[in-house]
KETOR-262240 format. One record per residue (C-alpha): chain; x, y, z negated; residue number from 1. Coordinates in Angstrom, 3 decimals, always signed. Layout:
% KETOR-262240
("A" (X Y Z) NUM)
...
% end
This chain:
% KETOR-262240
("A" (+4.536 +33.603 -37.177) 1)
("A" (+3.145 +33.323 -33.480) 2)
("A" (+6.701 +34.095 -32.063) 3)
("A" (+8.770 +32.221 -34.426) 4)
("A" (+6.463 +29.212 -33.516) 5)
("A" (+4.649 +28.474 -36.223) 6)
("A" (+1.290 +28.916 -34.460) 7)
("A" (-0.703 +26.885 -37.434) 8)
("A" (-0.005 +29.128 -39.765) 9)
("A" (-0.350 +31.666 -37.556) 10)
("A" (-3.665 +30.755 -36.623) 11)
("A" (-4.230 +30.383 -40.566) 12)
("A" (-3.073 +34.248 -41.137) 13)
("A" (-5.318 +35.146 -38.034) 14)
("A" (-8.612 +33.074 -39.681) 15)
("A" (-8.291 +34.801 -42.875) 16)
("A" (-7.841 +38.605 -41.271) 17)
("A" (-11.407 +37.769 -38.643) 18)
("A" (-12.820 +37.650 -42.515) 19)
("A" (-11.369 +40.511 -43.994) 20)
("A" (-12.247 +42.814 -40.716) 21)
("A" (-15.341 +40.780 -39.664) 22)
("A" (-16.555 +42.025 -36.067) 23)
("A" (-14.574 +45.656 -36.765) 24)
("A" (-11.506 +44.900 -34.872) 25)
("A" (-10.998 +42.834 -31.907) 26)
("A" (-7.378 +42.712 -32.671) 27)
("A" (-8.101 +38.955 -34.569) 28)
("A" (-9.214 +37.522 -31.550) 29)
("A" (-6.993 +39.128 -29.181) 30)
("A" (-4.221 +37.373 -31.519) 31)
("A" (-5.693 +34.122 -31.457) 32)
("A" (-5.934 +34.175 -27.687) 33)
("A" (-2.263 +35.054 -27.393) 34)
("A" (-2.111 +31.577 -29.766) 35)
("A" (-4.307 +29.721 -28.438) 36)
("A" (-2.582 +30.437 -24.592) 37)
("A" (+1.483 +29.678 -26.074) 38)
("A" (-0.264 +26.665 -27.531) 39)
("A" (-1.528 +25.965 -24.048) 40)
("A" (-4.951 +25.177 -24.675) 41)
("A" (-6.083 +27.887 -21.698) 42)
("A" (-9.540 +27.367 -22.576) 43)
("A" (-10.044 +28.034 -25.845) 44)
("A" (-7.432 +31.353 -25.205) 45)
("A" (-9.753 +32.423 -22.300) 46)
("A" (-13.002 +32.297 -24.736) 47)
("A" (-10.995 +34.297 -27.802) 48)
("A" (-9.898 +37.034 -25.024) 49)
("A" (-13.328 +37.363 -23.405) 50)
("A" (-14.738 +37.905 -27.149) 51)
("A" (-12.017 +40.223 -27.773) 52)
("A" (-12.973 +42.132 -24.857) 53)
("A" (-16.549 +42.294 -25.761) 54)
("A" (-15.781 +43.422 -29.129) 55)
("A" (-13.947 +45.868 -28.185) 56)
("A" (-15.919 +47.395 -26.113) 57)
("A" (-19.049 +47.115 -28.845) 58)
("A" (-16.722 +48.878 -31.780) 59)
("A" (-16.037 +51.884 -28.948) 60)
("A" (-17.862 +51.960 -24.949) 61)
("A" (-14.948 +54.238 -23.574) 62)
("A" (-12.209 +51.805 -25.114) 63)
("A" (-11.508 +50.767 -21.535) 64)
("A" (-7.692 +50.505 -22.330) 65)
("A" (-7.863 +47.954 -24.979) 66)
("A" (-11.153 +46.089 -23.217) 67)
("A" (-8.486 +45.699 -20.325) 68)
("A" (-5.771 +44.339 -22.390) 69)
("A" (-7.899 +42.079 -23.652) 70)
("A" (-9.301 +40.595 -19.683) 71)
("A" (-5.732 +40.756 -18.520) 72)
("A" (-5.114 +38.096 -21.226) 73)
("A" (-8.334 +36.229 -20.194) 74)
("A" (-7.475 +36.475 -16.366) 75)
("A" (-4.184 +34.735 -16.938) 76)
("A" (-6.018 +31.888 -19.337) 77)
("A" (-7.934 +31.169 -16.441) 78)
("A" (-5.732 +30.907 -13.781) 79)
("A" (-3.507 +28.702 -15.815) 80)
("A" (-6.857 +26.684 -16.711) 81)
("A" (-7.278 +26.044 -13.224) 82)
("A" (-10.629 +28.268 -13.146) 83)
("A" (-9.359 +30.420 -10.179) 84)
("A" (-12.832 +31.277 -8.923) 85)
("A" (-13.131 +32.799 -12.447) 86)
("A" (-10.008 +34.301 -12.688) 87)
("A" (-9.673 +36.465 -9.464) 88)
("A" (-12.882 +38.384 -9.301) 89)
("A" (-11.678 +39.294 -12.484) 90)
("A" (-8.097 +40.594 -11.986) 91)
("A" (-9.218 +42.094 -9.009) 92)
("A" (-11.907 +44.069 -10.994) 93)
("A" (-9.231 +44.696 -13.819) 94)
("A" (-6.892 +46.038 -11.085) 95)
("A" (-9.241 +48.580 -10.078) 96)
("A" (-10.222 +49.805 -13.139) 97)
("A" (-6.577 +50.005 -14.562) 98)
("A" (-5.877 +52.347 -11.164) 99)
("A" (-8.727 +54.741 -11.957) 100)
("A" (-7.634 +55.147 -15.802) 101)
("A" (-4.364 +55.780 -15.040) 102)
("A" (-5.743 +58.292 -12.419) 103)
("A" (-7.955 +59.865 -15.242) 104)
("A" (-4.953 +59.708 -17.671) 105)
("A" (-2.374 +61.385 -15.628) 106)
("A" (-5.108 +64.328 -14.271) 107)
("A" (-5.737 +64.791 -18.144) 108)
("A" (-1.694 +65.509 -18.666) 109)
("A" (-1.806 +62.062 -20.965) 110)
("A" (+1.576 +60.477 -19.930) 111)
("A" (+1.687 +58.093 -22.570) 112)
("A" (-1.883 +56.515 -22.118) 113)
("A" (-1.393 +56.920 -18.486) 114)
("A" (+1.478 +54.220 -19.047) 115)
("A" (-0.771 +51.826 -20.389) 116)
("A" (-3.133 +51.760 -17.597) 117)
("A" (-0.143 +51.442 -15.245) 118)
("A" (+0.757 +48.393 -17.321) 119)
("A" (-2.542 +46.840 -17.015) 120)
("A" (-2.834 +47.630 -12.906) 121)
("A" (+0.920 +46.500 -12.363) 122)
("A" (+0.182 +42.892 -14.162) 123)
("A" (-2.860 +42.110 -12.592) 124)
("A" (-1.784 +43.135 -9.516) 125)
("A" (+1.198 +40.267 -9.992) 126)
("A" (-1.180 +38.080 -11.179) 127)
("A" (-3.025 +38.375 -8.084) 128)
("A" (-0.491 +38.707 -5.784) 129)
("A" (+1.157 +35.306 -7.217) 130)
("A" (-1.973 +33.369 -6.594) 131)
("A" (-2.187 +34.862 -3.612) 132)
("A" (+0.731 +33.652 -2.206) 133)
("A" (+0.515 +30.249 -4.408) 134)
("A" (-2.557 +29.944 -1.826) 135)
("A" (-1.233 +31.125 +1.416) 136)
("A" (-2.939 +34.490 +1.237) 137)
("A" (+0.302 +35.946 +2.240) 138)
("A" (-1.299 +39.258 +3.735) 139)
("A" (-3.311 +39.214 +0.303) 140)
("A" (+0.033 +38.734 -1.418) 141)
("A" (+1.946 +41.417 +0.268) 142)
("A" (-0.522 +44.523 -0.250) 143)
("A" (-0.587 +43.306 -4.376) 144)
("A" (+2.919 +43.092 -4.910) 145)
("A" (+3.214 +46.803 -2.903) 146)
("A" (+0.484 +47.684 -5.344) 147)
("A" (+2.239 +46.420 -8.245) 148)
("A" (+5.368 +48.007 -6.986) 149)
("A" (+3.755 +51.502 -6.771) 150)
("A" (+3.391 +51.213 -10.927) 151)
("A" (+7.188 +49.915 -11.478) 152)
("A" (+8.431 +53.699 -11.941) 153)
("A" (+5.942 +54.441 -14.432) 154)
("A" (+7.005 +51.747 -16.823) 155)
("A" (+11.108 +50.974 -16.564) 156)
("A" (+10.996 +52.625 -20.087) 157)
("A" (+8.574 +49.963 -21.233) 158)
("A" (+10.837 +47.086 -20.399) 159)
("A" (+9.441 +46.233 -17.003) 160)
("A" (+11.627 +45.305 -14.498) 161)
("A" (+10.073 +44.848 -10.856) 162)
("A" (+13.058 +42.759 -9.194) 163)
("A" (+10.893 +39.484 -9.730) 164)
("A" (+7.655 +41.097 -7.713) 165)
("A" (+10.678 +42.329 -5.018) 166)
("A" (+11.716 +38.999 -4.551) 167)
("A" (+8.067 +37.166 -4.298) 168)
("A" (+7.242 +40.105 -1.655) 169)
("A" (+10.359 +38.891 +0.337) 170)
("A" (+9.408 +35.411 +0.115) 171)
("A" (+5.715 +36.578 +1.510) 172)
("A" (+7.540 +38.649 +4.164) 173)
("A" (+9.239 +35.707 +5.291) 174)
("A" (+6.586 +33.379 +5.176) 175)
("A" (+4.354 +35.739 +7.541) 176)
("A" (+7.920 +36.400 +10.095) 177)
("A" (+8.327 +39.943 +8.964) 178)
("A" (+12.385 +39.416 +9.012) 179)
("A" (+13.137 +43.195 +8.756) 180)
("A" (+10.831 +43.923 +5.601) 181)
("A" (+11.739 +40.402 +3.738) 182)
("A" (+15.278 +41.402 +3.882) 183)
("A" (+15.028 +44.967 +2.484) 184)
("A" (+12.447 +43.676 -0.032) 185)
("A" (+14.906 +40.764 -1.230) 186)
("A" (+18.200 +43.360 -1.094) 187)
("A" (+16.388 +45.429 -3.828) 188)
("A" (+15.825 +42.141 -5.539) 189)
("A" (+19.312 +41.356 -5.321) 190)
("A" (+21.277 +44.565 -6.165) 191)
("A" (+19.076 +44.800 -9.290) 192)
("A" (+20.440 +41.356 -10.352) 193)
("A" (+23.822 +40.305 -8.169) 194)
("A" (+24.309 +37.388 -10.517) 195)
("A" (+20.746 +35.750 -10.208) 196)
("A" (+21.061 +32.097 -8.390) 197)
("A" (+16.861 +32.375 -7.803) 198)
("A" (+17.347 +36.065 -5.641) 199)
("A" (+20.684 +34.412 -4.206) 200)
("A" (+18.773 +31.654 -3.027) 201)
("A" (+16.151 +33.977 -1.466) 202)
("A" (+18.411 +36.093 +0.319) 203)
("A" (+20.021 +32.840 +2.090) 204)
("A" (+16.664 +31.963 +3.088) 205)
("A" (+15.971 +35.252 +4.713) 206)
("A" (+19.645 +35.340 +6.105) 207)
("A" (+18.853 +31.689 +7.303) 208)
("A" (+16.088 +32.989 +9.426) 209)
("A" (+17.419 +36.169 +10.456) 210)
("A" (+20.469 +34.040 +11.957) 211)
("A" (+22.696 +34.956 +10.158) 212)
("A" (+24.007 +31.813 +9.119) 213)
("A" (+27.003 +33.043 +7.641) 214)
("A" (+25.256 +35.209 +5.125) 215)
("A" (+23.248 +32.550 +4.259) 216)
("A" (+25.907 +29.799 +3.409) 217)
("A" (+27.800 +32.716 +1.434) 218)
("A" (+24.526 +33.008 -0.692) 219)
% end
């Protein structure tokens, strides 16, 4: 229901499951967050995710992995809720702690839950890198999308594809003057996706101020 866009009934079916499992699950809420944020009413999606967090971390202390899921999804509420001040302690908090499970998880031989983490670190390192750079934190910017990077190996079996966070870490290259590192940031961008007008368009801009102004009219 939530993805074929019926989110009334889907709030309906998600109303009469918080009865049936009470506070057992966080999963309800966690739904009605996801909801709530398509809906765009960032708010109300923030306050289901911070309950499902808190749930979740009532039904089981060491459930750091689904607590984290559930503040990723509050993180981005906020930020799109304008509540930045909110929002960053938070992701930065979220990225640390995703770092140190996946630490735990790969010393413990547990590839698979080791993934997750490196899920959890890689997003809210983008999340923080993008309002980084969305605030002229460039140097703030840079080191989180090479953070996030250092997780894109882990997950290209989970459907992640990093040539988005390549292309915003050439753009924050080129807005601090590092020519050299913008342009090998947006050619992985670009041979990842030859076809995409948005990396074309970056690559110009770098060719532009490289001066090489015939690479950057061809792109």
């Amino acid at each position: 229901l939530r993805w074929a866009g019926d989110l009334g009934a889907a709030r309906q079916a998600i109303a009469r499951w918080e009865i049936e499992v009470g506070e057992k699950s966080s999963l309800p809420l966690l739904r009605l967050g996801e909801v709530e944020f398509l809906d765009g009413h960032y708010n109300e999606a923030a306050a289901s995710f911070g309950d499902a967090a808190r749930l979740a971390r009532l039904a089981d202390w060491n459930d750091d992995l689904r607590v984290g899921q559930a503040q990723l999804g509050r993180a981005a509420a906020l930020v799109k809720a304008g509540r930045n001040g909110e929002a960053v302690p938070l992701l930065v908090e979220l990225q640390q702690n995703s770092t140190r499970g996946y630490a735990y998880q790969m010393s413990r031989g547990n590839r698979d839950t080791a993934a997750e983490f490196a899920a959890l670190a890689y997003h809210a390192s983008v999340q923080l890198a993008d309002h980084q750079s969305a605030t002229g934190s460039l140097n703030g910017a840079v080191d989180n999308y090479r953070a996030a990077l250092s997780f894109a190996p882990e997950l290209l079996d989970k459907g992640i594809r990093p040539e988005a966070v390549h292309n915003n870490l050439a753009l924050a290259y080129l807005g601090l003057g590092d020519i050299e590192h913008a342009q090998a940031s947006i050619t992985k961008a670009v041979d990842s996706d030859p076809k995409n007008p948005v990396f074309l368009m970056s690559a110009g801009f770098v060719a532009e101020r490289a001066g090489d102004t015939g690479r950057a009219i061809e792109d």
